[in-house]
N, C-alpha and C positions, 0 to 999 in steps of 0.2 A: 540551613534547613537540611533536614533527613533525605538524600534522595529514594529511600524506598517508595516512598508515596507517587514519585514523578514515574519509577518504572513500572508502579503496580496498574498506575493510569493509563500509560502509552502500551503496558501489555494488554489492556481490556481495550482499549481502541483498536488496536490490530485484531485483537480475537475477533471484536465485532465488524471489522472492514471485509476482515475472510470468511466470515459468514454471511453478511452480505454477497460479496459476489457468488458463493456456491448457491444461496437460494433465487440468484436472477436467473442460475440452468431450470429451463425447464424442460421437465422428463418428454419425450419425445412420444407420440401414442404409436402403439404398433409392437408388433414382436419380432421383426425381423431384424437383420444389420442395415438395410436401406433406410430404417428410418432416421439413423444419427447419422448418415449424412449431410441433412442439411444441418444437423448442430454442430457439427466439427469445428468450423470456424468459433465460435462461441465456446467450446469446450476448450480450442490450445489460445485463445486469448486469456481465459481462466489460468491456465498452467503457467500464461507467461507472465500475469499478476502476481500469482499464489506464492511463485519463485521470486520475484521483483519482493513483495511484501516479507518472503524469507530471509533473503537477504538483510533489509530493514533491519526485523527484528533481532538478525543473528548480531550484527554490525552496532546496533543501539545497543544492545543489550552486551558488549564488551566495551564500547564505550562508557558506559556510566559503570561499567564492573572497575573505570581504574580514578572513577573519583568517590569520595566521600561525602560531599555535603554539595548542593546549590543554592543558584540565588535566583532572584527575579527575572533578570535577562535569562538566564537559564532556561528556565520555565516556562516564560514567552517564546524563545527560539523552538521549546519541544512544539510547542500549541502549534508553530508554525510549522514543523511536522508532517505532524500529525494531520493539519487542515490539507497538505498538498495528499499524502496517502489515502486522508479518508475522500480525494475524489477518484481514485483509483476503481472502486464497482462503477461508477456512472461510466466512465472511459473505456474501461473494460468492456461494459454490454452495448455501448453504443460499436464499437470497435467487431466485437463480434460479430453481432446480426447485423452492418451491414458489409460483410466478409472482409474487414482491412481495408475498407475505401480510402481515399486521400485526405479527407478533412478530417474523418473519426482518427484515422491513423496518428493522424499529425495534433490533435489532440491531446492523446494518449502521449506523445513524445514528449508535449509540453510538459507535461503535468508530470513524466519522469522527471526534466532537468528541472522543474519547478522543485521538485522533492530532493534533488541531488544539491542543489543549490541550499535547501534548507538544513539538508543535513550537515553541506559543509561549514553554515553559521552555528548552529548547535556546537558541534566540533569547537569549532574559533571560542565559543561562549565561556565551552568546558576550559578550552585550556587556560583563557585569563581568568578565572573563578581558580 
């Protein structure tokens, strides 16, 4: 199978994982600089996503740039992915608003090595394909 189609997928997945999180900001009422302080926390947990999800995309996207064709497990391994990323806004706004607590924190951690773990099966998948 063509891998164009698997990278056309997992790039409209990320577009829409990073638009999700930017539309969980919400605009702050007021005109001053006082008022985005209480969104700060919410705002550099976004940056430390948007980066994390960069990464992904940069690291995916040379990874399938050095194969030609996939297969089945392939495909399943991206799905599997992609499900640990696309919980990345949930993680992310839980994580902000309640400013880096312990449990949201530790959440967001999981669901990194969830994803890091996924990537490294994908990788494995790629090289015996």
């Amino acid at each position: 199978m063509n891998k164009n189609r698997l990278e056309a997928f997992s790039d409209g997945v990320l577009a829409i994982i990073l638009t999700i999180m930017v539309l969980e900001m919400k605009v702050p009422h007021g005109a001053d600089w006082a008022v985005l302080q209480p969104v700060l926390p919410v705002f550099f947990s976004y940056v430390l996503s948007f980066v994390y999800i960069g990464i992904y995309w940069n690291n995916h996207h040379h990874l399938l740039h050095a194969v030609k064709r996939v297969n089945g497990p392939v495909l399943w391994a991206n799905l599997h992915l992609l499900f640990w990323l696309s919980l990345l806004p949930f993680v992310t706004g839980w994580m902000g608003e309640n400013h880096f607590a312990p449990v949201p924190t530790t959440l967001y951690g999981v669901v990194l090595l969830a994803s890091g773990g996924a990537y490294n099966l994908l990788a494995r998948c790629l090289i015996r394909t």
